[in-house]
C-alpha positions as CSV (number, residue, x, y, z in Angstrom):
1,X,48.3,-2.9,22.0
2,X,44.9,-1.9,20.3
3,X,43.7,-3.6,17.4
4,X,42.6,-1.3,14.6
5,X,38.8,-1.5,14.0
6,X,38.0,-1.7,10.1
7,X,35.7,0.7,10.7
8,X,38.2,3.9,11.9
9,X,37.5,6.8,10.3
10,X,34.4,5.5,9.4
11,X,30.6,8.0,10.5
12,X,28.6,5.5,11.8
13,X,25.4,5.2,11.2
14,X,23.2,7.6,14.1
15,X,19.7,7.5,14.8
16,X,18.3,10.9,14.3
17,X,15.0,12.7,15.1
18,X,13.4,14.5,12.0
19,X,12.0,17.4,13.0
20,X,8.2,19.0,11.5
21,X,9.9,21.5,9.3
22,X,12.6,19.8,8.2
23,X,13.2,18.3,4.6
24,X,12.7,19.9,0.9
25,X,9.7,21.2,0.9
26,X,8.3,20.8,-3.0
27,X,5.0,21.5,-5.1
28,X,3.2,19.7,-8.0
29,X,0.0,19.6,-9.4
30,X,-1.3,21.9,-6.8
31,X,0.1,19.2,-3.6
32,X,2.9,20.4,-1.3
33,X,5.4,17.6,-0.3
34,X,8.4,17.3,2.0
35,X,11.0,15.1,1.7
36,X,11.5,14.1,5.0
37,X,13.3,10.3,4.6
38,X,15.3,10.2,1.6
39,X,16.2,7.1,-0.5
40,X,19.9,8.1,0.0
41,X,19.2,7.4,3.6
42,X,17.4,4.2,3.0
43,X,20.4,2.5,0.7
44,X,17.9,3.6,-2.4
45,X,15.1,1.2,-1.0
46,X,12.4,3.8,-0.2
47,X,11.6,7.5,0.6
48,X,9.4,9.0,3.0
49,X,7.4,12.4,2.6
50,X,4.7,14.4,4.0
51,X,2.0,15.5,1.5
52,X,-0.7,18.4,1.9
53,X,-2.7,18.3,-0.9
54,X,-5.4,21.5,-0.9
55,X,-9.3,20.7,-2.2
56,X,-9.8,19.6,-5.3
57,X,-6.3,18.7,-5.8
58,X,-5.9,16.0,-8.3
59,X,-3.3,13.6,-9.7
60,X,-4.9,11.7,-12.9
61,X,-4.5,7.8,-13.3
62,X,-1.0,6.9,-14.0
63,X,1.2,4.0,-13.4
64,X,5.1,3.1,-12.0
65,X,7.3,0.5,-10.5
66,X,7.7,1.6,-7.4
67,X,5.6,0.8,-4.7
68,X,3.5,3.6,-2.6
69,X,2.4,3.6,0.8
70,X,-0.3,6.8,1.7
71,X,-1.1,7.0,5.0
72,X,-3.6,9.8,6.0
73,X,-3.1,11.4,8.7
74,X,-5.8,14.5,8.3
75,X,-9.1,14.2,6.1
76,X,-10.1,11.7,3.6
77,X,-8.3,11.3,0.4
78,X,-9.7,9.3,-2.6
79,X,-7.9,7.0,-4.3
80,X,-8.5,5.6,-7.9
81,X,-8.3,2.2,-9.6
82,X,-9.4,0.9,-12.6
83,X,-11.8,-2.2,-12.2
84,X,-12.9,-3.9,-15.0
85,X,-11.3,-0.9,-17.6
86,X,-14.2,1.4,-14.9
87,X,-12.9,3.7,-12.5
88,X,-13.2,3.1,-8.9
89,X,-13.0,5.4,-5.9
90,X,-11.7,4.6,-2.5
91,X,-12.0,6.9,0.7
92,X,-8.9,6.6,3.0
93,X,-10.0,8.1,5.9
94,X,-7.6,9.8,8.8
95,X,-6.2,6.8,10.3
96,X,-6.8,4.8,7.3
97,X,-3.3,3.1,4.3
98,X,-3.5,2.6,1.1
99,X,-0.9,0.4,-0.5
100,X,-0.6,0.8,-4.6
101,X,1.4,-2.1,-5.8
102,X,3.7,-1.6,-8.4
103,X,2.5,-1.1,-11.7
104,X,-0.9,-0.7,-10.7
105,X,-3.0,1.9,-12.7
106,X,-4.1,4.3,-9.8
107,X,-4.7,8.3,-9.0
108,X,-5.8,10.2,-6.0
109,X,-7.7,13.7,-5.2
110,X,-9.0,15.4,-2.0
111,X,-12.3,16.2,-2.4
112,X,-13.7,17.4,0.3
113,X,-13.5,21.1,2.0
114,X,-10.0,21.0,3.8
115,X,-7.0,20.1,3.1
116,X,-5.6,16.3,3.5
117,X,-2.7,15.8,5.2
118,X,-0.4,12.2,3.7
119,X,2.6,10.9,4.6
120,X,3.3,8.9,1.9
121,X,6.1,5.7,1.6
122,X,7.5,5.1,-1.8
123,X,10.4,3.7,-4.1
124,X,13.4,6.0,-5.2
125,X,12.4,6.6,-8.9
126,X,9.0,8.4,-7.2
127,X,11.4,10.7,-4.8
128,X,13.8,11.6,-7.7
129,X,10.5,12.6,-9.9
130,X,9.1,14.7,-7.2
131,X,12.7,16.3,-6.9
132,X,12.7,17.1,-10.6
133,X,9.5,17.8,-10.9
134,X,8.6,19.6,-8.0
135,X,9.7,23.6,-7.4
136,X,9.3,25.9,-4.3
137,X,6.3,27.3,-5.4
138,X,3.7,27.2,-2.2
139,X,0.8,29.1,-2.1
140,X,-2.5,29.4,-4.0
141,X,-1.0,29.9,-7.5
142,X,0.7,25.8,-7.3
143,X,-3.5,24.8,-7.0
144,X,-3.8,25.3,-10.3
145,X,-1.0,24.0,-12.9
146,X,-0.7,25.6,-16.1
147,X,-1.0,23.6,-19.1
148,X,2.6,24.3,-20.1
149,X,3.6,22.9,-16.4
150,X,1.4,19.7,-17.0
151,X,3.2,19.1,-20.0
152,X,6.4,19.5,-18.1
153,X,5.6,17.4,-15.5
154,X,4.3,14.7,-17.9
155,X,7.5,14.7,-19.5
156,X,9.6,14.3,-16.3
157,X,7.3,11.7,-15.1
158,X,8.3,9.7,-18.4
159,X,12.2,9.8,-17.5
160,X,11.5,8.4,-14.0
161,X,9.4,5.4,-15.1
162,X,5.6,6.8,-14.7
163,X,2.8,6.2,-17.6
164,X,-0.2,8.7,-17.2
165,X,-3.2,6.8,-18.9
166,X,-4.0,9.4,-21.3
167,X,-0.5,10.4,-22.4
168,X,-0.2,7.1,-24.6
């Protein structure tokens, strides 16, 4: 006679490929992002996404407790720190991480001509703002945010644990 395993009826857990297009594709502050690792699937520890962010894209110096990994992939994306209350900027070149430690006062834009392409690794609260924040809007028009949609954003980023320096 067979013993019942505790795990019948159980899915186990199965390795999976994740293919280029797949994941929710999202936009914000003129950056597309596509959830391709969700938090759900980490236990809640961490996400991972693919960013494109076009030139001149920009996210302004904020601050949260979840960690960030970038990792660029395509181009050279700048990222921002504050040293001595001055701000600093870093190139992360293709091939080149950046780590943000939590709470750290930080930003990033893509300067240059192209686009920049960034997987990025980071803590729930980040994925769930993105989700809230982000909409299907991808094209030229999400480049440039309306005032009313910073101010929307800004608010959302609030609820999920982010501090933008100049919204105190």
């Amino acid at each position: 006679m067979n013993a019942k395993r505790s795990s019948e009826g159980v899915k186990e857990p199965q390795v999976r490929c994740i293919g280029a297009s797949d994941g929710d594709l999202l936009a914000l502050l003129g950056t597309v992002t596509r959830i391709k690792i969700s938090s759900r699937e980490t236990l809640g520890t961490f996400f991972v996404s693919a960013a494109r962010l076009p030139r001149n894209a920009f996210v302004p110096l904020h601050y949260h407790p979840d960690v960030e990994v970038f990792f660029v992939r395509k181009g050279t994306l700048e990222v921002m720190r504050l040293s001595d209350s001055q701000v600093e900027f870093l190139p992360i070149a293709s091939g080149e991480m950046a780590i943000i430690p939590s709470n750290a006062v930080h930003g990033f834009r893509n300067p240059g001509a192209g686009h920049v392409d960034v997987p990025l690794i980071g803590g729930p609260k980040i994925e769930w703002f993105l989700r809230e924040a982000g909409d299907g809007r991808v094209g030229p028009d999400s480049a440039q945010p309306s005032l009313e949609e910073f101010a929307r954003m800004l608010e959302i980023a609030k609820r999920h644990g982010q501090e933008f320096l100049g919204d105190r």
